[in-house]
C-alpha atoms as one frame of an Amber mdcrd trajectory, in Angstrom:
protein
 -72.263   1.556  34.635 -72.391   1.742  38.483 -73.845   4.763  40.149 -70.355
   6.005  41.775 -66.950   5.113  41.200 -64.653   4.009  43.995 -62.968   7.182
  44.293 -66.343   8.867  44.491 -67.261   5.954  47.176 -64.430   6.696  48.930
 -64.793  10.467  48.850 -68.537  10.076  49.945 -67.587   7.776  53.083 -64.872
   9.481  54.787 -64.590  11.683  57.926 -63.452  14.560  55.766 -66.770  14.531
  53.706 -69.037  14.070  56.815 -67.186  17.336  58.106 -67.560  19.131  55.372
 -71.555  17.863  54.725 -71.994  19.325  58.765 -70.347  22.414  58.585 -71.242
  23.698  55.120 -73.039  21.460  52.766 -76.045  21.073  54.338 -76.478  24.912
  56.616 -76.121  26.531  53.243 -78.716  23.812  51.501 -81.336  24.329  53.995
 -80.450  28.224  55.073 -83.712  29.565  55.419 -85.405  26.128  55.286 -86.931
  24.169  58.052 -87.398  20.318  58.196 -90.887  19.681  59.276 -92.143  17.392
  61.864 -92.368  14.364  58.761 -89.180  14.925  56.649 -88.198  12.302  54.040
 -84.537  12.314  52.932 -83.749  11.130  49.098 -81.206   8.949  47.472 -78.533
   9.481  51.190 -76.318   7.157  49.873 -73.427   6.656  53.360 -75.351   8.675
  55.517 -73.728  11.851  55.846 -76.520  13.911  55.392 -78.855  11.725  57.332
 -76.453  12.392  60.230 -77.014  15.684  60.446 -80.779  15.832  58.976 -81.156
  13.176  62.055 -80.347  15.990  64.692 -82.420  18.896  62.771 -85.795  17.177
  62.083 -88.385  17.621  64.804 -90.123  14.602  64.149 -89.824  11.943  62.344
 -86.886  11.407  59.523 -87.339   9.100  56.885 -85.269   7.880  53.983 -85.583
   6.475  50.878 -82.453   4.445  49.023 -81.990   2.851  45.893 -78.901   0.704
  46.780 -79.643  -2.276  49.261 -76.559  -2.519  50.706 -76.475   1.445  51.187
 -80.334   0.887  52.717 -79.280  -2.178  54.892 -76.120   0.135  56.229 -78.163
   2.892  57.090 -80.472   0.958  59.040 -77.726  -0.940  61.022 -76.343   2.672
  61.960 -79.587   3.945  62.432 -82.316   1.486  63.678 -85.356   2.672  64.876
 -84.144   6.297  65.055 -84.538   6.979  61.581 -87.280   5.144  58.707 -84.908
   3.533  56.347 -86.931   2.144  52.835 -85.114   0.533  50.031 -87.028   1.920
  46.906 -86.507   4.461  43.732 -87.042   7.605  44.064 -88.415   7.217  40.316
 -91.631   5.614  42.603 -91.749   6.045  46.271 -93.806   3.785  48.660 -95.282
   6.538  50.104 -98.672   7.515  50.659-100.062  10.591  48.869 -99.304  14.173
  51.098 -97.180  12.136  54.001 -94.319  14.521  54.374 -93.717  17.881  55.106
 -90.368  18.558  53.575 -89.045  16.245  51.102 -84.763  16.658  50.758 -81.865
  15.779  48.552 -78.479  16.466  48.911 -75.759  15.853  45.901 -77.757  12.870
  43.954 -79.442  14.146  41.427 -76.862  14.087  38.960 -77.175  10.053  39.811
 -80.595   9.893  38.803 -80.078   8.212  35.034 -82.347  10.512  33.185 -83.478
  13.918  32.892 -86.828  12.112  32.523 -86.444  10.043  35.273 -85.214  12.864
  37.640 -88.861  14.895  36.399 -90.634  11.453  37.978 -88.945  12.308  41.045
 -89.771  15.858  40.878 -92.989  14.818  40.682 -93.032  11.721  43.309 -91.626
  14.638  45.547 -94.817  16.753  44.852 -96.936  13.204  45.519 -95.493  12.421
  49.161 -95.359  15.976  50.214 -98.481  18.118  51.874 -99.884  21.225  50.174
 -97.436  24.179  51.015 -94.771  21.216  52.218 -91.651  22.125  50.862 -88.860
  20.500  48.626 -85.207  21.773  48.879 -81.727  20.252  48.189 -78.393  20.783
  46.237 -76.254  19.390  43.603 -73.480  20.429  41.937 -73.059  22.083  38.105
 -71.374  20.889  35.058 -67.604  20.995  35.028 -64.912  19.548  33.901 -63.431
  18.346  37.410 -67.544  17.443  38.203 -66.979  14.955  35.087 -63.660  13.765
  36.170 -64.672  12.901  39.525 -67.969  11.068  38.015 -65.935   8.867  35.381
 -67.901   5.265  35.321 -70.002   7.101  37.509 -73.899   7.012  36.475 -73.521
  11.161  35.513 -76.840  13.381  34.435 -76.158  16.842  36.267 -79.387  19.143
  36.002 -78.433  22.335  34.220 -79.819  24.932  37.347 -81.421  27.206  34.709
 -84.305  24.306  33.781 -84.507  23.237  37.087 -87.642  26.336  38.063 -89.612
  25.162  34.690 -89.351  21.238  35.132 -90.540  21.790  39.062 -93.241  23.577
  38.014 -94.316  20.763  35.791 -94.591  18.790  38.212 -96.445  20.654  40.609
 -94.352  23.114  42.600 -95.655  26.526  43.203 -92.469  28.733  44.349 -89.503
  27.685  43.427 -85.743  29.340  44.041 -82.500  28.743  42.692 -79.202  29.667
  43.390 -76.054  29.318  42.302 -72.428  29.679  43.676 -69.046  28.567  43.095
 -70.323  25.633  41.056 -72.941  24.065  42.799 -76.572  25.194  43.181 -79.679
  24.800  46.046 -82.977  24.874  45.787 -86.548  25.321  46.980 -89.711  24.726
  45.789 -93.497  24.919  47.681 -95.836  21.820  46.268 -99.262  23.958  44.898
-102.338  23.431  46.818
């Protein structure tokens, strides 16, 4: 099983889903959250978050990607502007409290596992600072969710257990919300 179908390639790569990640995605992910000075992006696939992440971090962006050929695009596109690291999110090569805000953006339902997305939660924790924060999106069960993820790897997080299994691995304050089937949140890593 591959992590996204073509259709869902081709959804993910187009102009229409780079609009729609500027305009809405991403100001109502991060409303009310700013990326610190070291912000690491998660799992962003074509780029289309890192785009826009890329103009909003103070500092320095870096980002973490499972696929090689996703990792070698983004640092063609990107170069020295942005870190680009092939590696799992599962394990990052990241030095203990590096970042300030850690970020995802519609991947966690790619992450194989419900166990394996809790080692990210917790990898998250690792890399970021004391009080650093964690914040993303993703979108809930549905039916057209499914259909759009068929041969897609496919593990959406029900928002509900999200608060309990980020406090297991270290998060302080967490928030959820949830709207028109998708959900955001927020957590602060403990001290």
């Amino acid at each position: 099983m591959t992590s996204m179908n073509r259709l869902h390639q081709w959804i993910c790569s187009s102009d229409k889903w780079a609009r729609g990640v500027e305009r809405s995605l991403l100001p109502w992910a991060l409303d009310g959250v700013e990326p610190g000075a070291a912000t690491l992006e998660i799992g962003p696939g074509y780029g289309a978050t890192t785009r826009v992440l890329e103009r909003r971090v103070p500092g320095r962006l870096s980002v973490l990607e499972v696929d090689a050929d996703f990792a070698k695009d983004l640092q063609e596109t990107y170069g020295e502007r942005v870190e680009v690291v092939h590696g799992d999110g599962t394990s990052m090569p990241f030095p203990d409290g590096g970042f300030d805000t850690v970020v995802c953006f519609t991947m966690l339902h790619h992450v194989p596992s419900p166990e394996q997305q809790d080692r990210l939660f917790a990898e998250a924790g690792r890399v970021l600072r004391p009080g650093g924060v964690f914040a993303g999106c993703d979108g809930c069960a549905s039916v057209t969710f499914r259909l759009l993820h068929l041969g897609d790897t496919y593990v959406p997080v029900p928002p509900d257990t999200l608060p309990r299994r980020l406090r297991a691995a270290g998060f302080g304050q967490v928030d959820i919300t949830v709207t028109k089937g998708r959900f955001r949140f927020r957590a602060v890593r403990g001290r």
